[in-house]
Backbone as numpy.savetxt, mean C-alpha at the origin, in Angstrom:
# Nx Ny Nz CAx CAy CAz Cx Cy Cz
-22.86 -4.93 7.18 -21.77 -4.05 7.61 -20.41 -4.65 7.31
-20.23 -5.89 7.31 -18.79 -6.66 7.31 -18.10 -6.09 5.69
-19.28 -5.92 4.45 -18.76 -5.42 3.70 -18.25 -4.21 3.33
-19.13 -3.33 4.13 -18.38 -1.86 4.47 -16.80 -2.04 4.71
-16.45 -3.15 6.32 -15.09 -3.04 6.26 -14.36 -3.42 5.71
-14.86 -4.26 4.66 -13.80 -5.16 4.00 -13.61 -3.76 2.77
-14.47 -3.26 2.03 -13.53 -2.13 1.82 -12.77 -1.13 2.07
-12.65 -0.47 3.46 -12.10 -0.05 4.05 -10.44 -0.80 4.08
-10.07 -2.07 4.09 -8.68 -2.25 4.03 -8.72 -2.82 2.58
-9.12 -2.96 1.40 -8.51 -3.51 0.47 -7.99 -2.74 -0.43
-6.46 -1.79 0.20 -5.76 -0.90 -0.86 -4.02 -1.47 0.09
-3.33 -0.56 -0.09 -2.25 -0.77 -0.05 -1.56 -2.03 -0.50
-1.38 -2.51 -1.21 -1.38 -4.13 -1.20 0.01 -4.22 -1.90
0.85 -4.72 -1.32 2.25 -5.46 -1.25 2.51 -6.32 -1.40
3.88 -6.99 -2.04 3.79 -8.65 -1.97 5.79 -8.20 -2.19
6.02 -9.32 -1.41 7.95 -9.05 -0.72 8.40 -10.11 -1.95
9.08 -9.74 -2.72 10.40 -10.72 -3.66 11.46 -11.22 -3.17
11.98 -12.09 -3.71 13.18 -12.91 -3.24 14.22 -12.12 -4.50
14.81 -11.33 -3.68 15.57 -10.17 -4.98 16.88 -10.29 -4.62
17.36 -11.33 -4.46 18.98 -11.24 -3.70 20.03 -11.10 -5.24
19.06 -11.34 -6.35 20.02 -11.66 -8.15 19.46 -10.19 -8.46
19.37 -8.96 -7.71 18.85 -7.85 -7.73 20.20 -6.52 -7.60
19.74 -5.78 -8.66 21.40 -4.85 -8.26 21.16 -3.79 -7.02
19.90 -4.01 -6.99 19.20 -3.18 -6.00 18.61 -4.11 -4.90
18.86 -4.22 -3.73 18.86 -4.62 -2.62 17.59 -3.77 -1.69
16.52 -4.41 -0.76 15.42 -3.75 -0.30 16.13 -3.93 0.96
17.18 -4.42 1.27 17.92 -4.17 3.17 18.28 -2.62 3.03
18.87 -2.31 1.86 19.27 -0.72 2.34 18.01 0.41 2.66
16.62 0.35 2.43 15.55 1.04 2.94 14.50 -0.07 3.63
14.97 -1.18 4.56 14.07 -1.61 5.33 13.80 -1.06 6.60
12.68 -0.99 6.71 11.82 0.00 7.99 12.14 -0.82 9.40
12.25 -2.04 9.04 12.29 -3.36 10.17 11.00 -4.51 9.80
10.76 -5.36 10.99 9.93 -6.20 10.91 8.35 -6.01 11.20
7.64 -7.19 10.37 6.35 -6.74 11.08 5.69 -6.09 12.10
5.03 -5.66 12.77 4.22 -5.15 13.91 2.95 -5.63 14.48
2.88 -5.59 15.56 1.44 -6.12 16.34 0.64 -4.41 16.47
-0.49 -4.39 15.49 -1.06 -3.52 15.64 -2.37 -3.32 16.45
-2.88 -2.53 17.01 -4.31 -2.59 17.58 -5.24 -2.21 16.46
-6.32 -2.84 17.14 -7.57 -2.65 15.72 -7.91 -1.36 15.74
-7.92 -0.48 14.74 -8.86 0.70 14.30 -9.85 0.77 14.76
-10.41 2.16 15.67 -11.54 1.83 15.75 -12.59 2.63 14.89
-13.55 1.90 14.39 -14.89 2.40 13.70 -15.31 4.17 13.82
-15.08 5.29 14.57 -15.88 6.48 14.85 -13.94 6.86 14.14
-12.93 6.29 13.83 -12.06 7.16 13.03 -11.84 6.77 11.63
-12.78 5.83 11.04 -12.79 6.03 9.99 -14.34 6.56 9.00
-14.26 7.26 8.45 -15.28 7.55 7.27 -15.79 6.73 5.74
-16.67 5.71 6.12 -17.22 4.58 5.30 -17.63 5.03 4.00
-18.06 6.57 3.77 -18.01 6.55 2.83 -16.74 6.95 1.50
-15.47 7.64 2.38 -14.40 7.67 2.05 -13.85 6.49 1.30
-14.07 5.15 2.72 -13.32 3.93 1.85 -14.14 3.09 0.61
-15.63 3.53 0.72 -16.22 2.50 -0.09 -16.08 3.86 -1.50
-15.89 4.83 -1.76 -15.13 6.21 -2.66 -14.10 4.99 -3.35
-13.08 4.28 -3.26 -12.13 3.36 -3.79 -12.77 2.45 -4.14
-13.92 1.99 -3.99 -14.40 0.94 -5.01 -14.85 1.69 -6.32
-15.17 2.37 -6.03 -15.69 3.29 -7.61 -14.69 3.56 -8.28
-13.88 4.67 -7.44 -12.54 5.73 -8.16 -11.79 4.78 -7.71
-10.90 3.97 -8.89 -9.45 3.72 -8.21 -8.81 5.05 -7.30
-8.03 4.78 -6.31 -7.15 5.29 -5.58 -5.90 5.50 -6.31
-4.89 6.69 -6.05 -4.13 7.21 -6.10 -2.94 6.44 -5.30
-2.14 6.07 -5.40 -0.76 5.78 -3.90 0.64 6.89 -3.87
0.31 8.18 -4.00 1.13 8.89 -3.45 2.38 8.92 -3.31
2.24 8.33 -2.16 3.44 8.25 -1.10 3.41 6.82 -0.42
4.33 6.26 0.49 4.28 4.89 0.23 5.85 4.75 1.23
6.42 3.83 1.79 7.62 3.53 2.22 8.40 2.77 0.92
9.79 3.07 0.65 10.07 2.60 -0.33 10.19 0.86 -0.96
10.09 0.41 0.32 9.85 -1.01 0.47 8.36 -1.55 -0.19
7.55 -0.73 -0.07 6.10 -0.57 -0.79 6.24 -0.52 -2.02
6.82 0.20 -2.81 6.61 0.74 -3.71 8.08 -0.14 -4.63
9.04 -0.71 -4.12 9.79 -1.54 -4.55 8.97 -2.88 -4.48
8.31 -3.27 -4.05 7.64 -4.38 -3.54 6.65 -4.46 -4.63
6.10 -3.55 -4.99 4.75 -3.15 -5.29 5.00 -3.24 -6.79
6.48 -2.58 -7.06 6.49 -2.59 -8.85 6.89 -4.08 -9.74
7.75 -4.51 -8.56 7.98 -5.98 -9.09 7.21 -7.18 -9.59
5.93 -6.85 -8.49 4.53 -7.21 -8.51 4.11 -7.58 -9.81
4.29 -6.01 -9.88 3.21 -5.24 -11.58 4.06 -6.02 -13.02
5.67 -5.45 -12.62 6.36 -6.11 -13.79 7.01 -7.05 -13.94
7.28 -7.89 -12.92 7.55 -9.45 -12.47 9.37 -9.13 -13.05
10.02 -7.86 -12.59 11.29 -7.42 -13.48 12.07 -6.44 -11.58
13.01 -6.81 -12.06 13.94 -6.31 -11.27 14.30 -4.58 -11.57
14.98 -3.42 -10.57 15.01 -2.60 -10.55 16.66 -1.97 -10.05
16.73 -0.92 -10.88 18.43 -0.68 -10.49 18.39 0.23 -9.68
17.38 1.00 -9.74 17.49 2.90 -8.77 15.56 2.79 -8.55
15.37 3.00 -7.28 13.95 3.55 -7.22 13.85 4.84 -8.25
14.59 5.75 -8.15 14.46 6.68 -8.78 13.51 6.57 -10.03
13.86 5.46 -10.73 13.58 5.08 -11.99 12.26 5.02 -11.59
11.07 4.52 -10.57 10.34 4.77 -10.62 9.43 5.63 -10.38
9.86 6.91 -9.59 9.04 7.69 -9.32 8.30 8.53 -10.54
7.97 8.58 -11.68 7.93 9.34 -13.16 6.99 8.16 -13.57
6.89 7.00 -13.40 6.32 5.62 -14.25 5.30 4.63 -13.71
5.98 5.04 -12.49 4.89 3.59 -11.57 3.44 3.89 -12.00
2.68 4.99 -11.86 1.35 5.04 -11.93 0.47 4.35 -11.29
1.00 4.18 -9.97 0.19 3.14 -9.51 -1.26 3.65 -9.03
-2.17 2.38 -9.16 -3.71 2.92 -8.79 -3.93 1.43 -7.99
-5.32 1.61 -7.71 -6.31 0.79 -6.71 -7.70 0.78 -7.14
-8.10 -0.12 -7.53 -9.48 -0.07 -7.59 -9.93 -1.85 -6.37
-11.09 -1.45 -5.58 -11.09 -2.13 -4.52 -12.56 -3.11 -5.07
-12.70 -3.75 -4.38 -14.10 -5.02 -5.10 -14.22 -5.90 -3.68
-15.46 -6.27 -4.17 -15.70 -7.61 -2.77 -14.49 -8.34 -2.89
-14.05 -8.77 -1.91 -13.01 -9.83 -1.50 -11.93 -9.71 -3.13
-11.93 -8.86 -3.37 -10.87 -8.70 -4.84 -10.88 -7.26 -4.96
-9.56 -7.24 -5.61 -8.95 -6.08 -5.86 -8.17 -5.86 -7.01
-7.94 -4.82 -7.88 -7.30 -4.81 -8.92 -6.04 -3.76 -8.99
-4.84 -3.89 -8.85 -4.09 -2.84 -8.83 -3.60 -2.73 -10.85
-3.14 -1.54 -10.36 -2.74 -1.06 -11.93 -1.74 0.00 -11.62
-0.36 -0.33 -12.63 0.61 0.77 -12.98 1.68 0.49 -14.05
2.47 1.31 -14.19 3.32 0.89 -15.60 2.36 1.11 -16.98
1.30 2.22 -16.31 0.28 2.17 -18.17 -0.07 0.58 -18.59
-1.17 0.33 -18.06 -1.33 -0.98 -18.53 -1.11 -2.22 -17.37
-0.18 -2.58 -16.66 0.41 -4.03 -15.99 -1.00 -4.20 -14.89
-1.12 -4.99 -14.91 -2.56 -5.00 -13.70 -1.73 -6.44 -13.26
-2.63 -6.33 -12.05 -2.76 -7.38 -10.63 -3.95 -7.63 -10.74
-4.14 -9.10 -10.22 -5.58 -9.46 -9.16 -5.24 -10.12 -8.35
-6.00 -9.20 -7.16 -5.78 -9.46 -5.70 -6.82 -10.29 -5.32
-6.69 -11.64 -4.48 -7.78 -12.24 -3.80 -7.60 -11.50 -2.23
-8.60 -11.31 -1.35 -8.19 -10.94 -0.46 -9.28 -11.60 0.94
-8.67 -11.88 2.03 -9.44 -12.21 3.04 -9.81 -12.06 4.14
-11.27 -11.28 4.70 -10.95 -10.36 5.63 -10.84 -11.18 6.99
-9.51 -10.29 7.76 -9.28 -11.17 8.92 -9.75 -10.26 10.28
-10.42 -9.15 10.16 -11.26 -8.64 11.11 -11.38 -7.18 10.62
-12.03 -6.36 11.57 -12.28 -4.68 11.54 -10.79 -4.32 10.71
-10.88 -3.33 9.83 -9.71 -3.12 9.36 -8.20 -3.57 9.40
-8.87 -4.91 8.87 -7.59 -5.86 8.78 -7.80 -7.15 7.78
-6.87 -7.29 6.54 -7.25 -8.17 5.42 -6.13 -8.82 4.80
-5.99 -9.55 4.82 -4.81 -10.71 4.07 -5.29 -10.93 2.74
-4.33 -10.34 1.69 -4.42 -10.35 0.06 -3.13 -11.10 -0.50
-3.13 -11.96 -1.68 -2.56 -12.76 -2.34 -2.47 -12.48 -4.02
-1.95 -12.39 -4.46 -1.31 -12.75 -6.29 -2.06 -13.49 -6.55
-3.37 -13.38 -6.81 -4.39 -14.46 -8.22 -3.33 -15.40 -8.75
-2.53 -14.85 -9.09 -2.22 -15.50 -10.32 -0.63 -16.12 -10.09
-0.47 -15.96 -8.50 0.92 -16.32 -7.90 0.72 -16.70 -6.34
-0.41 -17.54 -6.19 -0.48 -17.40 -4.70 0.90 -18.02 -3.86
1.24 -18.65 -4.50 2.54 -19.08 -3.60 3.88 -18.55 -3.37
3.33 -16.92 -4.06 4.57 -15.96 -3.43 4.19 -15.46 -2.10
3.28 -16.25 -1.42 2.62 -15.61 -0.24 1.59 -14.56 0.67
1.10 -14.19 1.15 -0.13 -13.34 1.81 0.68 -12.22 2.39
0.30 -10.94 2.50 0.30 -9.93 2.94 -0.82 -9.51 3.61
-0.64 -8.78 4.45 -1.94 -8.72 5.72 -2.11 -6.77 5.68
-2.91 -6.60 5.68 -2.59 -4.73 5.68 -3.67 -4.53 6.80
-3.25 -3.15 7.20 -3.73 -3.14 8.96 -4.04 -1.40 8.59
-5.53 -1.08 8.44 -5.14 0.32 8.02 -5.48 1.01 9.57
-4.48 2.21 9.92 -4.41 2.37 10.86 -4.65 4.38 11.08
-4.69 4.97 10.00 -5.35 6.31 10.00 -5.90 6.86 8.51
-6.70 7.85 9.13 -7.32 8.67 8.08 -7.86 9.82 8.64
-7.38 11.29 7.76 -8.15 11.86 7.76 -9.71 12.47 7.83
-10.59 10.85 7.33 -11.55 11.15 6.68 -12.31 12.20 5.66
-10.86 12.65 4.81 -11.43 13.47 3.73 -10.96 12.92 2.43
-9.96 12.80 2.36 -8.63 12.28 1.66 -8.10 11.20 1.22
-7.22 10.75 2.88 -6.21 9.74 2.46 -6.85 8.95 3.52
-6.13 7.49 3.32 -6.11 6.46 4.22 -4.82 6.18 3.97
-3.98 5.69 5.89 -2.47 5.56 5.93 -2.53 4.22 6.63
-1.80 2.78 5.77 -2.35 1.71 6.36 -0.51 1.10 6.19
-0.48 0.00 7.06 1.09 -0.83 7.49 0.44 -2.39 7.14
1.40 -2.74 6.44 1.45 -4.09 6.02 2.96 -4.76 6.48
2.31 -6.17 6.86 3.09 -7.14 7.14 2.94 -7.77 5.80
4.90 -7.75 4.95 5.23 -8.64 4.21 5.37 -10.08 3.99
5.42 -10.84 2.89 5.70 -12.09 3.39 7.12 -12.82 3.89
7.83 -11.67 3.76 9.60 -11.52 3.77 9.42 -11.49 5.79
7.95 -10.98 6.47 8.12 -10.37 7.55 8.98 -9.12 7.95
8.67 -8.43 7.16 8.96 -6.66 6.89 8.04 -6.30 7.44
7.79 -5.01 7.39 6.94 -3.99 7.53 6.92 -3.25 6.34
5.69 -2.21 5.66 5.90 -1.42 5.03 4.68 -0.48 4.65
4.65 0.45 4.05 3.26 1.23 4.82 3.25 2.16 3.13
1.79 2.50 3.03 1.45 3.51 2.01 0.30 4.55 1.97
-0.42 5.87 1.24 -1.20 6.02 1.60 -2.15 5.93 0.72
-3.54 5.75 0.33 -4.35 5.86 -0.57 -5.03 7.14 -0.53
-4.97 7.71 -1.82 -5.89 8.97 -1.94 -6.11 9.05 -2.99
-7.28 10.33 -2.36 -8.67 10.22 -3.49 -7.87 11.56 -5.19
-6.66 11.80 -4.35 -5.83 13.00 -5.22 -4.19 12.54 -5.35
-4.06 12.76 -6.35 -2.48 12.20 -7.02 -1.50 12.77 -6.46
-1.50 13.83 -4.94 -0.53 14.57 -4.46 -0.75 14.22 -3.28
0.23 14.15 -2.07 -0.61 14.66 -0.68 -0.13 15.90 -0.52
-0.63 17.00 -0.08 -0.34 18.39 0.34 0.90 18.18 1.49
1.25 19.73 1.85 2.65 19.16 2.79 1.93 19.03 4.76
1.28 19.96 4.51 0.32 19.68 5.92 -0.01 18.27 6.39
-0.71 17.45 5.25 -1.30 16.38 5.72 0.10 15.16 5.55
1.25 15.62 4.67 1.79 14.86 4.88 2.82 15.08 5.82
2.82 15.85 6.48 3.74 15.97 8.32 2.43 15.31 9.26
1.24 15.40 8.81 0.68 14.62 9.88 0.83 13.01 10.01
0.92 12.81 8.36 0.99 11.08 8.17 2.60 10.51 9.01
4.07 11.61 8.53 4.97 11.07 9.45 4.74 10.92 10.75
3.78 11.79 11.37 3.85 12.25 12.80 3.40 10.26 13.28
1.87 10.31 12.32 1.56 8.90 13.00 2.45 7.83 12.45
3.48 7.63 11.81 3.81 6.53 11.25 5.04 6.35 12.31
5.19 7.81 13.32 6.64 7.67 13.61 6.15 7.10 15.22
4.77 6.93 15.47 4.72 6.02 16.79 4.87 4.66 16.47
4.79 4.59 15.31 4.86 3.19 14.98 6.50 2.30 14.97
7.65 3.38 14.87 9.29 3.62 14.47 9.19 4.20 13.08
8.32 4.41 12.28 9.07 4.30 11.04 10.07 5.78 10.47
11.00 5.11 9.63 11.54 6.52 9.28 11.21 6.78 8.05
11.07 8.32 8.62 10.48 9.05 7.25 11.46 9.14 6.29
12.46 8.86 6.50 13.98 8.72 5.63 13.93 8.00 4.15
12.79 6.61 4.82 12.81 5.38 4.26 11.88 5.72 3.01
10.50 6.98 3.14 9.52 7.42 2.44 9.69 7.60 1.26
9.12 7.79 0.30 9.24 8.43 -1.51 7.73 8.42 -1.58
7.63 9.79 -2.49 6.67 10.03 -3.50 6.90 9.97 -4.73
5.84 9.52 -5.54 6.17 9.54 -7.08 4.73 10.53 -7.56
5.30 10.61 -9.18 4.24 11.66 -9.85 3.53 10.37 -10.69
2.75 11.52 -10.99 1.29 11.31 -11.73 1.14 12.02 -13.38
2.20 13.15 -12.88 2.17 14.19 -14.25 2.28 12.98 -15.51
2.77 12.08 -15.88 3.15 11.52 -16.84 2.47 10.14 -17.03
1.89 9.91 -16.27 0.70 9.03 -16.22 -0.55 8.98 -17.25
């Protein structure tokens, strides 16, 4: 069973830059600091949903922009002037593995994630190939069970920042007023949110 959960958190995966030589600054959409989350419990998530992302890479939607700034720097080890610029390009995906993970976007740029599970839906992942830019911890904390999974990560900056994985390159507008609804017990502002496309992917 331990491997069931360990796929269950190995998506969202973040890693915080030291971007201060950046024309673009991540203080103007920070959500705030980490969070003490409670563990997920088991009867709200759907196992075969999350172990669905080891096969099909995942989709990332939607995302806090701190995610998805976080997330591209990652991919292209390159600084950014306007998020804007990425919503049309990122392409980001997920494909999930025992204790590893592979992200992919930018057509081509891949990651490998080592990752280590630190209980029931909860896993600390690292840069293969950069561990000493530090661990990120992701805490997945809802799901539909059809769809998406909506999970909050602690940066190594000690941010917060949150994304969703799905099994479809859109979220509908229904399910995504439900994802603010839960993100906003958490504080977050939906202000801070962006979606990007897929069309050009």
């Amino acid at each position: 069973m331990e491997t069931k959960y360990f796929f269950i958190v190995l998506f969202a995966i973040t890693r915080n830059e030291k971007v201060t030589s950046s024309p673009l600054s991540p203080i103007s959409f920070n959500d705030g600091p980490c969070l003490k989350l409670p563990p997920i419990r088991l009867e709200d998530l759907d196992f075969e949903l999350a172990l669905q992302f080891a096969v099909d890479p995942g989709y990332v939607p939607l995302a806090s922009k701190l995610n998805y700034f976080s997330t591209a720097q990652m991919l292209r080890k390159d600084v950014f002037n306007n998020l804007q610029d990425l919503q049309d390009v990122l392409c980001l995906k997920l494909a999930t593995g025992l204790f590893q993970s592979i992200l992919t976007g930018f057509d081509g740029a891949k990651v490998e994630l080592a990752c280590d599970l630190m209980g029931i839906g909860s896993v600390s992942c690292y840069d293969k190939t950069d561990p000493a830019s530090g661990n990120t911890t992701i805490h997945v904390v809802w799901s539909d069970n059809k769809r998406y999974m909506l999970s909050i990560s602690c940066l190594p900056s000690g941010h917060a920042a949150w994304n969703v994985l799905s099994s479809a390159d859109t979220v509908d507008a229904e399910s995504k007023e439900r994802i603010f609804a839960e993100l906003a017990k958490y504080g977050f502002d939906r202000r801070n949110a962006m979606s990007v496309s897929y069309e050009n992917c």
